[in-house]
PyMOL Python script that loads the backbone (N, CA, C, O; Angstrom):
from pymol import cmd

cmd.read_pdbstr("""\
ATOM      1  N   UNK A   1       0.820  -1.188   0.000  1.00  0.00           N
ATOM      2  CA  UNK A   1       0.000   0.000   0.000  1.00  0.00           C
ATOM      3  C   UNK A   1       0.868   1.257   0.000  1.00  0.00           C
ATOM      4  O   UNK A   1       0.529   2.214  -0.696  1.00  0.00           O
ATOM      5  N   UNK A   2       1.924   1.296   0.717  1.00  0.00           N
ATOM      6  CA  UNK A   2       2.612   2.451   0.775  1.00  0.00           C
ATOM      7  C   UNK A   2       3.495   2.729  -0.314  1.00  0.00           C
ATOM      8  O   UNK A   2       4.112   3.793  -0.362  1.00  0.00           O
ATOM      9  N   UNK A   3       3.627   1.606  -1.432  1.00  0.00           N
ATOM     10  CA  UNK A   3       4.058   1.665  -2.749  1.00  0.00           C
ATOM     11  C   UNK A   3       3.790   2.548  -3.662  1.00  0.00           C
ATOM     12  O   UNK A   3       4.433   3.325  -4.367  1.00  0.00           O
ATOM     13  N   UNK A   4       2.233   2.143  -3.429  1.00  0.00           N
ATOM     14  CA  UNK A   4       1.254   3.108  -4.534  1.00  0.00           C
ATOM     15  C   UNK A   4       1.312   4.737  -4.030  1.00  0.00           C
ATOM     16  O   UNK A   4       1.420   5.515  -4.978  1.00  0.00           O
ATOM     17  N   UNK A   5       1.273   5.201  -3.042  1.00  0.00           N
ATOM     18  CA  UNK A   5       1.498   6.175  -2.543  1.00  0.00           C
ATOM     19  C   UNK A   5       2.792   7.099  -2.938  1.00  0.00           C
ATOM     20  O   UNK A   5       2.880   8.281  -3.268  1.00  0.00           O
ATOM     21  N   UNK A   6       3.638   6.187  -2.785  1.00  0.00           N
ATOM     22  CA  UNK A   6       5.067   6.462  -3.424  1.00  0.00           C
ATOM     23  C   UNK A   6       5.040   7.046  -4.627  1.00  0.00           C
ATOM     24  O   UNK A   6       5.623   8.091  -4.918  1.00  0.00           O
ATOM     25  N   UNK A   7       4.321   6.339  -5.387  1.00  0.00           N
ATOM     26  CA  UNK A   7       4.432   6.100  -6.798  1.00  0.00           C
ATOM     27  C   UNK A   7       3.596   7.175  -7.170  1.00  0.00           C
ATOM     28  O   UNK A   7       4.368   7.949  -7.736  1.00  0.00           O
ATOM     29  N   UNK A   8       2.508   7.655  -7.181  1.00  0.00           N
ATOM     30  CA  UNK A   8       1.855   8.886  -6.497  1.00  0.00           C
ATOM     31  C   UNK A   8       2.395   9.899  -6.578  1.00  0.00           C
ATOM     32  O   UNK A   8       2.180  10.867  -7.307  1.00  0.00           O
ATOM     33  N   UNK A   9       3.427   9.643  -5.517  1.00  0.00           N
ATOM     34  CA  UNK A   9       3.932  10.741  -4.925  1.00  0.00           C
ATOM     35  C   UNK A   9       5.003  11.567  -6.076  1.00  0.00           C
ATOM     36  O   UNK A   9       5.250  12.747  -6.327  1.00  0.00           O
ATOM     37  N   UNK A  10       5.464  10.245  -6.595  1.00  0.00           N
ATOM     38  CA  UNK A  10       6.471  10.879  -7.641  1.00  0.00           C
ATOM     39  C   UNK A  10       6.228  11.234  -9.041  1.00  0.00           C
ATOM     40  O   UNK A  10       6.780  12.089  -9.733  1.00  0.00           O
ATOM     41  N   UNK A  11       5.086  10.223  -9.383  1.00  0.00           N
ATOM     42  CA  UNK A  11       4.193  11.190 -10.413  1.00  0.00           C
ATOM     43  C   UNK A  11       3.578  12.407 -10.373  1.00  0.00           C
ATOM     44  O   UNK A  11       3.471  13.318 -11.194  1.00  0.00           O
ATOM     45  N   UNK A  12       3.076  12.190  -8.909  1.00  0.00           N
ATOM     46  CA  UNK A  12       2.605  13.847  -8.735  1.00  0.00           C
ATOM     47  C   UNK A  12       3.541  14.996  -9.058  1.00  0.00           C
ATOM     48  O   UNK A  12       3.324  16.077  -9.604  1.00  0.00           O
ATOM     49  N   UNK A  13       4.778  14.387  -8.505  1.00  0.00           N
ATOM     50  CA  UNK A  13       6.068  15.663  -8.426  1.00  0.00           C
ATOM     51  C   UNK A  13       6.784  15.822  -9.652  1.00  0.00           C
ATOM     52  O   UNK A  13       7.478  16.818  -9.857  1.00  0.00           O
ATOM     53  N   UNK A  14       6.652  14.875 -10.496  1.00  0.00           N
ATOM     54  CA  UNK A  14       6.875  15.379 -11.893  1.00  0.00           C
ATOM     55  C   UNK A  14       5.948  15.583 -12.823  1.00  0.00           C
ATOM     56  O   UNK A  14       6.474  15.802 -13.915  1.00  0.00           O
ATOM     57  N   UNK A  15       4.716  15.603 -12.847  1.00  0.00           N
ATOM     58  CA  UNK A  15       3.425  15.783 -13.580  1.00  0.00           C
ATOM     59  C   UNK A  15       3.958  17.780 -13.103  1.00  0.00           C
ATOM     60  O   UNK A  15       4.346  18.661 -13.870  1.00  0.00           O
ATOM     61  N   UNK A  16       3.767  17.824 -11.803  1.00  0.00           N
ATOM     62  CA  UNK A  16       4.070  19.277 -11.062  1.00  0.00           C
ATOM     63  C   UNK A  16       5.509  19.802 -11.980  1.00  0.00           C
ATOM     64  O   UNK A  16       5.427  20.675 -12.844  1.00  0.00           O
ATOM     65  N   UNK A  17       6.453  19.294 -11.719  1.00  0.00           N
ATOM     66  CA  UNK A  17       7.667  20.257 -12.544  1.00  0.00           C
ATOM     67  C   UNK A  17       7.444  20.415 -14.156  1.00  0.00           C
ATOM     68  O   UNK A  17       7.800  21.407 -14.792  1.00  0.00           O
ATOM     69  N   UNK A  18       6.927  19.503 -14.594  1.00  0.00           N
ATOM     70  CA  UNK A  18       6.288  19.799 -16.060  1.00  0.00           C
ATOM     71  C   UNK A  18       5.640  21.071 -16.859  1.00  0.00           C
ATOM     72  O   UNK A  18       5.883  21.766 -17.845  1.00  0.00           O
ATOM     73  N   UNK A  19       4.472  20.921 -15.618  1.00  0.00           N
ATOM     74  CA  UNK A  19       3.932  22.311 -15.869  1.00  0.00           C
ATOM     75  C   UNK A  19       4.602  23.222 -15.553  1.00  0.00           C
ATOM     76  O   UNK A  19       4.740  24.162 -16.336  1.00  0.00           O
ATOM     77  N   UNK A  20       5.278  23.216 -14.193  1.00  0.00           N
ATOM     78  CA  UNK A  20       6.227  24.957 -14.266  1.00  0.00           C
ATOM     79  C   UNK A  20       7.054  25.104 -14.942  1.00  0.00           C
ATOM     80  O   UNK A  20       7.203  26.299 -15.196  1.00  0.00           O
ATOM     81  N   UNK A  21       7.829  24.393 -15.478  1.00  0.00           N
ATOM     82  CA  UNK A  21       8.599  24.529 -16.815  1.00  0.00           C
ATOM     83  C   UNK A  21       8.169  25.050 -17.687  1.00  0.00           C
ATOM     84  O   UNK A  21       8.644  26.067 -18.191  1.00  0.00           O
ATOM     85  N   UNK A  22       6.701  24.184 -18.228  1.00  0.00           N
ATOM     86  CA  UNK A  22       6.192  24.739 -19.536  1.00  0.00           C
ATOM     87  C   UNK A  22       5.495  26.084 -19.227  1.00  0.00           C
ATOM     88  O   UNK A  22       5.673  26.864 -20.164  1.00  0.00           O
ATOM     89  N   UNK A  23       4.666  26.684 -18.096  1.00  0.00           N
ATOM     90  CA  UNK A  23       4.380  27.521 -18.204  1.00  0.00           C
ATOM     91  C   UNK A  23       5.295  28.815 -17.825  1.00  0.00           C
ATOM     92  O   UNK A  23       5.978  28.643 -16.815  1.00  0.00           O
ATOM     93  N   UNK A  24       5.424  30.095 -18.470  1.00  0.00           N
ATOM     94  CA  UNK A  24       5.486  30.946 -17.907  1.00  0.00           C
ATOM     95  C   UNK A  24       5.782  31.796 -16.936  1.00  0.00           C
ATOM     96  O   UNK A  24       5.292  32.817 -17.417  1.00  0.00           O
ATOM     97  N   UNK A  25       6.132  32.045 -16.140  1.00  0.00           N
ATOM     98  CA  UNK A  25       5.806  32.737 -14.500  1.00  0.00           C
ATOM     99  C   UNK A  25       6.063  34.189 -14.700  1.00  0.00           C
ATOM    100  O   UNK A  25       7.162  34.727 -14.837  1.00  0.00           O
ATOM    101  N   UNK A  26       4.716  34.823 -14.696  1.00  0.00           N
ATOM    102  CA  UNK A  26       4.626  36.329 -14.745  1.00  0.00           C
ATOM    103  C   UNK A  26       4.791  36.873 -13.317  1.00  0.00           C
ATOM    104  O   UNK A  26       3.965  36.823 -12.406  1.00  0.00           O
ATOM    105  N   UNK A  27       5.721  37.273 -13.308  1.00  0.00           N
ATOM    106  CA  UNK A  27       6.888  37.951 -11.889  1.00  0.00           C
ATOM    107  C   UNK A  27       5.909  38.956 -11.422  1.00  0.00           C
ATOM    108  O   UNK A  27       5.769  39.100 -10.208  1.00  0.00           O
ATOM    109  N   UNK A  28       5.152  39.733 -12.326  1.00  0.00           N
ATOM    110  CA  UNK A  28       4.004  41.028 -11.501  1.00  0.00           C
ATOM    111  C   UNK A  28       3.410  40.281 -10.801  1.00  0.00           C
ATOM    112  O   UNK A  28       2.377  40.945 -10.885  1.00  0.00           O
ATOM    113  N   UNK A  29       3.027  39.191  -9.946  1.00  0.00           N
ATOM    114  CA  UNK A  29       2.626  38.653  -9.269  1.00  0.00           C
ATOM    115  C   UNK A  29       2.839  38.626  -7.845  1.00  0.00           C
ATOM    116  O   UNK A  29       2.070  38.640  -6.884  1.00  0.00           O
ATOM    117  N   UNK A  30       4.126  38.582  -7.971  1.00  0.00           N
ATOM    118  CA  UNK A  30       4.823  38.692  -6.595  1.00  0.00           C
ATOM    119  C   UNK A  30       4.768  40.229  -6.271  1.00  0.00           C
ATOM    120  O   UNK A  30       4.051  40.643  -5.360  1.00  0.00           O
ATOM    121  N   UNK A  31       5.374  40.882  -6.871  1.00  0.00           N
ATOM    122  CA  UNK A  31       4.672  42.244  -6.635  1.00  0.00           C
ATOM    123  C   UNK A  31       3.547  43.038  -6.167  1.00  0.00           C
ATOM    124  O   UNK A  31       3.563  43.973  -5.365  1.00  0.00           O
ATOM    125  N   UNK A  32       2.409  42.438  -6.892  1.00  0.00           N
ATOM    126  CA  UNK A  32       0.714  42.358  -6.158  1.00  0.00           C
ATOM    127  C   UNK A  32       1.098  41.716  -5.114  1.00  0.00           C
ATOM    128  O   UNK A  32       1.281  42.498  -4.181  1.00  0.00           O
ATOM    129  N   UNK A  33       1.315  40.577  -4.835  1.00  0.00           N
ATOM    130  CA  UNK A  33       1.676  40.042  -3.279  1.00  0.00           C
ATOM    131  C   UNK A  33       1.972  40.710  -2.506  1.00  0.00           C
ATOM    132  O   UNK A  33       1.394  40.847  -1.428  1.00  0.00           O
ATOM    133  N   UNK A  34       3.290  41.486  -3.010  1.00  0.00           N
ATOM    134  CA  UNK A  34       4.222  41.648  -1.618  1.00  0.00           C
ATOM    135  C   UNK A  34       3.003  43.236  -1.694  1.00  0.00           C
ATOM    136  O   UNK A  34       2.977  43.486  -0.489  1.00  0.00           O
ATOM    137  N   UNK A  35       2.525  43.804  -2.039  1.00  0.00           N
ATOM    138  CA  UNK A  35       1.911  45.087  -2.462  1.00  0.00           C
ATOM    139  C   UNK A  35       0.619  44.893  -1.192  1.00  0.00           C
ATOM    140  O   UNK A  35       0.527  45.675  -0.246  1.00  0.00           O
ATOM    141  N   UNK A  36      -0.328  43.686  -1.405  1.00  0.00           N
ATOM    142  CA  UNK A  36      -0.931  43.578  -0.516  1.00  0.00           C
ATOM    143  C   UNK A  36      -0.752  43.112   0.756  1.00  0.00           C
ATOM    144  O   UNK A  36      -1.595  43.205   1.648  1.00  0.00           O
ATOM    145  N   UNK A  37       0.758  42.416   0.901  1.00  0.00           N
ATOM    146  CA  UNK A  37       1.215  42.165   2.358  1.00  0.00           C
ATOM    147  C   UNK A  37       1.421  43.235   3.302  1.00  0.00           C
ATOM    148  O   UNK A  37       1.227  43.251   4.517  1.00  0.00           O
ATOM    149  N   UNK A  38       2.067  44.578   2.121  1.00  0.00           N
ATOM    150  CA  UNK A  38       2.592  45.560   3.058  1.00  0.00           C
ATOM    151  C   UNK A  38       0.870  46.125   3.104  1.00  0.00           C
ATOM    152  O   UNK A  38       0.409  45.588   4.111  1.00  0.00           O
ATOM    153  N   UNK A  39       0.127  46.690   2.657  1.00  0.00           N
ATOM    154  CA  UNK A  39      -1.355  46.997   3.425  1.00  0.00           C
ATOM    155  C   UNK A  39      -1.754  46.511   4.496  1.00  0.00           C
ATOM    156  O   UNK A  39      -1.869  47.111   5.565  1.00  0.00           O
ATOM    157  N   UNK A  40      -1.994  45.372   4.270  1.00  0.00           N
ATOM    158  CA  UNK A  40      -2.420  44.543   5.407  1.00  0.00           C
ATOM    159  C   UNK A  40      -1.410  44.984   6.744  1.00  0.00           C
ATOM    160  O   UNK A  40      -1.863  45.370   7.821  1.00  0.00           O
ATOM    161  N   UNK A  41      -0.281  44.871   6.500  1.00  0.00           N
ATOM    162  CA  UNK A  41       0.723  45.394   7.771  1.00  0.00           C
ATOM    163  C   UNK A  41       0.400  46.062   8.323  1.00  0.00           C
ATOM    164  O   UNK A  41       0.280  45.918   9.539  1.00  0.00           O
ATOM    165  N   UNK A  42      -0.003  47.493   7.460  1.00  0.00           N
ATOM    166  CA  UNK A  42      -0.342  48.576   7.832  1.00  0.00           C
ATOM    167  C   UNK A  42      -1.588  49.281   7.941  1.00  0.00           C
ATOM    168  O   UNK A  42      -2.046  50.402   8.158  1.00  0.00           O
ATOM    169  N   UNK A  43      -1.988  47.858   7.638  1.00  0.00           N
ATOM    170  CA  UNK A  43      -3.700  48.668   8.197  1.00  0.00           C
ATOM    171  C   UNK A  43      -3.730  47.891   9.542  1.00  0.00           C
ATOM    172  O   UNK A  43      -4.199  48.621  10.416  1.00  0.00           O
ATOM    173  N   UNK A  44      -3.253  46.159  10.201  1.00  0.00           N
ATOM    174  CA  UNK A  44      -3.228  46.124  11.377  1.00  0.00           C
ATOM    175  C   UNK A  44      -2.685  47.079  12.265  1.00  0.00           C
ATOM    176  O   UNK A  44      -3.206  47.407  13.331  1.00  0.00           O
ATOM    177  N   UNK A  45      -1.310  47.652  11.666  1.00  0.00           N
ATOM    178  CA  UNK A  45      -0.799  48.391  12.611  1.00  0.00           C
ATOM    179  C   UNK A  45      -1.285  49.729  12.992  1.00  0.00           C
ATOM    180  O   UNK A  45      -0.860  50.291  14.001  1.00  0.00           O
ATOM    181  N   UNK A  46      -2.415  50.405  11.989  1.00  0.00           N
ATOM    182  CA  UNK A  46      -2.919  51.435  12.339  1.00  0.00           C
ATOM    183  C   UNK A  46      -4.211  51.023  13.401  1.00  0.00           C
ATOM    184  O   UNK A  46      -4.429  51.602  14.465  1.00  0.00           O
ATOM    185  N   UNK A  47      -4.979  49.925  12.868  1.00  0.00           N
ATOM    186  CA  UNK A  47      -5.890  49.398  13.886  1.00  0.00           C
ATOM    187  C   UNK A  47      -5.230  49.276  15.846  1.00  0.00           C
ATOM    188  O   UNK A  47      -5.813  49.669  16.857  1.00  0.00           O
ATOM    189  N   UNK A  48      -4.324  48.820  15.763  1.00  0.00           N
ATOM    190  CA  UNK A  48      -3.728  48.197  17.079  1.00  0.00           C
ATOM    191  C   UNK A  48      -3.075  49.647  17.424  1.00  0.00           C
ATOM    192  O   UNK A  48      -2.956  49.696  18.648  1.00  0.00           O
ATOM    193  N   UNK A  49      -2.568  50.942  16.776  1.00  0.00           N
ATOM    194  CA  UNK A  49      -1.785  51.903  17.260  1.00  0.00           C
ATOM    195  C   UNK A  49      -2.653  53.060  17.567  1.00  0.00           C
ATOM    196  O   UNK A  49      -2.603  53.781  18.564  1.00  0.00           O
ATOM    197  N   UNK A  50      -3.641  53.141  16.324  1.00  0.00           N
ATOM    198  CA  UNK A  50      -4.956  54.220  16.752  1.00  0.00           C
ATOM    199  C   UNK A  50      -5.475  54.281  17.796  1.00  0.00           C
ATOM    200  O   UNK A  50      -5.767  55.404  18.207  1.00  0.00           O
ATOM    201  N   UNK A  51      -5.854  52.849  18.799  1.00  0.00           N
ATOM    202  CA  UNK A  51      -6.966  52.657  19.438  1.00  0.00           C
ATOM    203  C   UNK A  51      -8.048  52.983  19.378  1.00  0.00           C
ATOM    204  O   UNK A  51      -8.681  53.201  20.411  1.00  0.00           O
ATOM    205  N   UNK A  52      -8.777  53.162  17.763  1.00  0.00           N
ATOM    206  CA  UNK A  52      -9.938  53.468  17.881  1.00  0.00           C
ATOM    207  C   UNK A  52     -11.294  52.153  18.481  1.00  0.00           C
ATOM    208  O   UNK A  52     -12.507  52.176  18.687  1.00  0.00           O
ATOM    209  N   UNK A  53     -10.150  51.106  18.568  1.00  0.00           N
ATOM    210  CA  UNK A  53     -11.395  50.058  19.131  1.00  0.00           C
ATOM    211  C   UNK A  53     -10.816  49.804  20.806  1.00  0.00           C
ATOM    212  O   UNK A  53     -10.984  48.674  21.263  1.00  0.00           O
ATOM    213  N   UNK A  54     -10.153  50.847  21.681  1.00  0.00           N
ATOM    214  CA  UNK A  54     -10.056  50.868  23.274  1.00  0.00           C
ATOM    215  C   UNK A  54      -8.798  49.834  22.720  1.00  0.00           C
ATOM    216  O   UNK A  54      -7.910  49.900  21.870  1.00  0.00           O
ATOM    217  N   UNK A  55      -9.239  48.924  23.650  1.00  0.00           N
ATOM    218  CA  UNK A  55      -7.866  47.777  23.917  1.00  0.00           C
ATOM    219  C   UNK A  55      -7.847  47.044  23.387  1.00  0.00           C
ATOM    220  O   UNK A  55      -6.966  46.237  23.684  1.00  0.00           O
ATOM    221  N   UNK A  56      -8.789  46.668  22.143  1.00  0.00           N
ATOM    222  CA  UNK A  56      -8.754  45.978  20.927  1.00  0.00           C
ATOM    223  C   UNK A  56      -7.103  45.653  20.710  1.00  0.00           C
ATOM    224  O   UNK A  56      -6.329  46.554  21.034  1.00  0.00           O
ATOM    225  N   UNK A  57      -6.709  44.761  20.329  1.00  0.00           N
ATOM    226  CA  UNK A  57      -5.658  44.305  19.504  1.00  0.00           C
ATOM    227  C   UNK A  57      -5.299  42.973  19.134  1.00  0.00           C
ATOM    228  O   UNK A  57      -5.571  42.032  19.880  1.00  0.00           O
ATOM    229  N   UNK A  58      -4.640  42.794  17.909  1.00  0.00           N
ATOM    230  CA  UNK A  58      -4.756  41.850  16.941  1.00  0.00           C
ATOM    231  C   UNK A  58      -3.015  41.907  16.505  1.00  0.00           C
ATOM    232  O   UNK A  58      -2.271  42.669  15.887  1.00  0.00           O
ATOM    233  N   UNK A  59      -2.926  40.749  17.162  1.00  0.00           N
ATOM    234  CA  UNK A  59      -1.322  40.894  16.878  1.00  0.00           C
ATOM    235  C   UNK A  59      -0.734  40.461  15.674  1.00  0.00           C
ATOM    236  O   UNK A  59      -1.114  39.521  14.976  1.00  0.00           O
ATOM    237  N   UNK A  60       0.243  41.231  15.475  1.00  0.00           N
ATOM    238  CA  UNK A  60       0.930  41.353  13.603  1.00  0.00           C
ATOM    239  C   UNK A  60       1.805  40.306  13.677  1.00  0.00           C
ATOM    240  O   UNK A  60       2.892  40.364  14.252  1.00  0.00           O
ATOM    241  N   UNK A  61       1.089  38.753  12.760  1.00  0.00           N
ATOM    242  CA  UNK A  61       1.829  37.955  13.234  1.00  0.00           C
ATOM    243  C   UNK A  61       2.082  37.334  11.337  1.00  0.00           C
ATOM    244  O   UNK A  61       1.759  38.087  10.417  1.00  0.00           O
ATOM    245  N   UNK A  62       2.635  36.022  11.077  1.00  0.00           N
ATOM    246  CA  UNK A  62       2.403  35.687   9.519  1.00  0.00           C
ATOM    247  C   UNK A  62       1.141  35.076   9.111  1.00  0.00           C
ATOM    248  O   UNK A  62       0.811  34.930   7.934  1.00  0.00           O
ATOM    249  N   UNK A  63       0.473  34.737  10.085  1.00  0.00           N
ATOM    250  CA  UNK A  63      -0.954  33.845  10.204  1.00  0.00           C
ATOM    251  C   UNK A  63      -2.030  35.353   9.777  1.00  0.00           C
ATOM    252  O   UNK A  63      -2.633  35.605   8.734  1.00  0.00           O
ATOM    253  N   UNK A  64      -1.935  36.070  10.970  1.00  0.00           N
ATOM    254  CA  UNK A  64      -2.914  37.045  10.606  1.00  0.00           C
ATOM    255  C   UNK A  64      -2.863  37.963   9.241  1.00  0.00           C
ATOM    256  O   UNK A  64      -3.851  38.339   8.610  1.00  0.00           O
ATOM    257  N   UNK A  65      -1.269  38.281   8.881  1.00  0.00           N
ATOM    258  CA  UNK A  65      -1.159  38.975   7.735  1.00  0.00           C
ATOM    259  C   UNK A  65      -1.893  38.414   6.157  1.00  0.00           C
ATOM    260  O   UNK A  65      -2.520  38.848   5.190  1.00  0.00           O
ATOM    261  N   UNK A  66      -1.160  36.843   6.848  1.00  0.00           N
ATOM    262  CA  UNK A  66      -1.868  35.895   5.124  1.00  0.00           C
ATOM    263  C   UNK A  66      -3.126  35.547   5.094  1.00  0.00           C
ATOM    264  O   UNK A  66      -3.676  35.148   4.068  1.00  0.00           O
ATOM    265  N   UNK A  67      -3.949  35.719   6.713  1.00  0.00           N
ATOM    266  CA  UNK A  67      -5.487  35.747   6.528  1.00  0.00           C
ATOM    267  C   UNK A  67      -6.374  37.033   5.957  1.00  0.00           C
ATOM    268  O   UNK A  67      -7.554  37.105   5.614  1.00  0.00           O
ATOM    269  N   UNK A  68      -5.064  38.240   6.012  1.00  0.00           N
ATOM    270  CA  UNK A  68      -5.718  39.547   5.515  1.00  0.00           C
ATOM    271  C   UNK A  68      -5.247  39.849   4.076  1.00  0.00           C
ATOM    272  O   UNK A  68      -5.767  40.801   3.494  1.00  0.00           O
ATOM    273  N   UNK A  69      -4.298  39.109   3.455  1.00  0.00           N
ATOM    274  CA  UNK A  69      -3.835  39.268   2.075  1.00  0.00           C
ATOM    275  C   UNK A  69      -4.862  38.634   1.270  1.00  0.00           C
ATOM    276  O   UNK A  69      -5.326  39.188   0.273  1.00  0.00           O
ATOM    277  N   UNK A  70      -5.293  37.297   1.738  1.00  0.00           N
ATOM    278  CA  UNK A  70      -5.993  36.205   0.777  1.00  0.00           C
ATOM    279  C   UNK A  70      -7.698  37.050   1.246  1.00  0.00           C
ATOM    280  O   UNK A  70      -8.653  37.237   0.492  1.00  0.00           O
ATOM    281  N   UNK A  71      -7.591  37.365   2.525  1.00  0.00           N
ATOM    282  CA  UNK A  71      -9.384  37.491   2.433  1.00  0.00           C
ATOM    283  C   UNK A  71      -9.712  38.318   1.980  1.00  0.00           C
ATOM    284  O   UNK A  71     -10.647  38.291   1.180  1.00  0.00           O
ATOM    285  N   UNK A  72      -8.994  39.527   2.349  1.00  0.00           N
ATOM    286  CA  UNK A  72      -9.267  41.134   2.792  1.00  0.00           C
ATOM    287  C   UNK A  72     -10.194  41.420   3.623  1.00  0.00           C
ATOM    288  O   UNK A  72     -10.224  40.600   4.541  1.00  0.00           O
ATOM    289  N   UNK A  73     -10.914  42.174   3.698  1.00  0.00           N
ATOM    290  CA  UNK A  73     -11.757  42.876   4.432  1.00  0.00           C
ATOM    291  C   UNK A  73     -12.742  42.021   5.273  1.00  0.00           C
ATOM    292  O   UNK A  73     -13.227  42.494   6.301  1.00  0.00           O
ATOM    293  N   UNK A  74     -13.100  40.532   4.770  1.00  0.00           N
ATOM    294  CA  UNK A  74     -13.842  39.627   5.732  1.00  0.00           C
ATOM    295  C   UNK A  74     -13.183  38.820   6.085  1.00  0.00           C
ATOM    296  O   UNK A  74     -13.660  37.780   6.540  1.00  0.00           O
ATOM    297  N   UNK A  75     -11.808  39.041   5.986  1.00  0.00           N
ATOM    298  CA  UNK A  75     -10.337  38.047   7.225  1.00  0.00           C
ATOM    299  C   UNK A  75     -10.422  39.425   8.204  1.00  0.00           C
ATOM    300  O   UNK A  75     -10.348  39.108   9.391  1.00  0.00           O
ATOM    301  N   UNK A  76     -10.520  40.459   8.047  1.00  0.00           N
ATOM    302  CA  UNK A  76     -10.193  41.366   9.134  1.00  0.00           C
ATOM    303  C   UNK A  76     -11.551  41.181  10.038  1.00  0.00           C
ATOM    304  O   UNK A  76     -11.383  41.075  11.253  1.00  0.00           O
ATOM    305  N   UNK A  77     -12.501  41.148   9.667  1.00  0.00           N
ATOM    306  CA  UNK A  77     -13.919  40.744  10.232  1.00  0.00           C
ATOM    307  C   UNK A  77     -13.880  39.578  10.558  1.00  0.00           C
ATOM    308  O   UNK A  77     -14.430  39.626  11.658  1.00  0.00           O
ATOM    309  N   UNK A  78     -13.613  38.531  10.384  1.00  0.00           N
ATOM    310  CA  UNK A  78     -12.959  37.180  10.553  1.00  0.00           C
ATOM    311  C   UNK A  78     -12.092  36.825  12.421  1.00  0.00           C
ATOM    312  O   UNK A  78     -12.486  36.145  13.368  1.00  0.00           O
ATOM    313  N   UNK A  79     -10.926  37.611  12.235  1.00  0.00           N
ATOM    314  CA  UNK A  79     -10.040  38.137  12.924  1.00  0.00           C
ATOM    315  C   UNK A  79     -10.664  38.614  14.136  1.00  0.00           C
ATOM    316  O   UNK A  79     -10.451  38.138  15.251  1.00  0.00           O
ATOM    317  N   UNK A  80     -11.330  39.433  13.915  1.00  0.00           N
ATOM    318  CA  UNK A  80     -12.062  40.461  14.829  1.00  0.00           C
ATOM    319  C   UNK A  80     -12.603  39.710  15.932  1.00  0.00           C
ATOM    320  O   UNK A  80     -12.422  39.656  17.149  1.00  0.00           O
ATOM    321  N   UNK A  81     -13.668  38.892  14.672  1.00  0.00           N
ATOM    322  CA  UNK A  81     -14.968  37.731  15.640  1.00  0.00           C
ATOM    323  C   UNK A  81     -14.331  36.859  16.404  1.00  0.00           C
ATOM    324  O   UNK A  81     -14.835  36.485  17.463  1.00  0.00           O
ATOM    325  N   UNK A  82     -13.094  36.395  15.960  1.00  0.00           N
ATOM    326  CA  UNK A  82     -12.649  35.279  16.524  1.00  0.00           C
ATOM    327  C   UNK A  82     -11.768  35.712  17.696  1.00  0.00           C
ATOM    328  O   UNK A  82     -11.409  35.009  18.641  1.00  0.00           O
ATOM    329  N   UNK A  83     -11.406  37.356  17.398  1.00  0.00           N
ATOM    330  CA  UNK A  83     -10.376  37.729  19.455  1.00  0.00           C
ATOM    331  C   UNK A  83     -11.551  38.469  19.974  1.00  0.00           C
ATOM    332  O   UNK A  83     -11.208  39.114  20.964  1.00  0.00           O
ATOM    333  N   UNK A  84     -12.771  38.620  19.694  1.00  0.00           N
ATOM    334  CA  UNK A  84     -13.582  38.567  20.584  1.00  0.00           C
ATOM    335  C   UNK A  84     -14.180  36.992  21.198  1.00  0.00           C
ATOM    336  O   UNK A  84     -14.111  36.773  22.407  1.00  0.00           O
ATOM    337  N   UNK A  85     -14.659  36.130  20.407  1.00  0.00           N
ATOM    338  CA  UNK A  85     -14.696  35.109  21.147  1.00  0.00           C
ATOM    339  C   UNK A  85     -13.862  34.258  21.907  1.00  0.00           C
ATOM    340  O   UNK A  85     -14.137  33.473  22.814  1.00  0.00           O
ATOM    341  N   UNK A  86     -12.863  34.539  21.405  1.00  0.00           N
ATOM    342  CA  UNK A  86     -11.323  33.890  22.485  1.00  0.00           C
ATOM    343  C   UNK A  86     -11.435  34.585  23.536  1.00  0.00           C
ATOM    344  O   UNK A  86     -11.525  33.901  24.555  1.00  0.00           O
ATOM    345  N   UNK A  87     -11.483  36.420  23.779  1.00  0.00           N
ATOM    346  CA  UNK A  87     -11.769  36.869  24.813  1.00  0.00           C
ATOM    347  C   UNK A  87     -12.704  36.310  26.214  1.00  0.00           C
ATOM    348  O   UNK A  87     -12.836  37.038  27.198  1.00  0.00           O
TER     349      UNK A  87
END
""", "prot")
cmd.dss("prot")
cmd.show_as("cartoon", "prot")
cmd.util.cbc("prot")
cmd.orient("prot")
């Protein structure tokens, strides 16, 4: 059983290098990335430095940043709900 898995495993991983070879990789990508990482930075850090929510805070960590890059605006609402209910 753990053969087939194997075997799997290594088809998977060259079926995978195939395609990145053959395709492309348009580099403006990473750019939009890193473009929306630094927002997100800096909109937690204005949230947590303003105090417009009292003692609210949401710590600037890689978990919270990549939940606010990929969601946006309903990872920050997300975020929110969930250090109030941990509270």
């Amino acid at each position: 059983m753990q053969q087939g898995w194997l075997i799997l495993l290594i088809m998977s991983t060259v079926l995978l290098a195939i395609v990145l070879i053959r395709v492309r990789i348009d580099y403006r990508w990473f750019g939009y990335a890193l473009l929306h990482l630094v927002i997100a930075a800096i909109g937690l850090y204005l949230i947590n430095g303003t105090g417009w929510f009292g003692e609210f805070f949401i710590p600037i960590n890689i978990v919270t940043l990549f939940t606010l890059v990929v969601l946006g605006i309903p990872g920050l609402v997300l975020l929110i709900v969930i250090k109030l209910t941990l509270i």
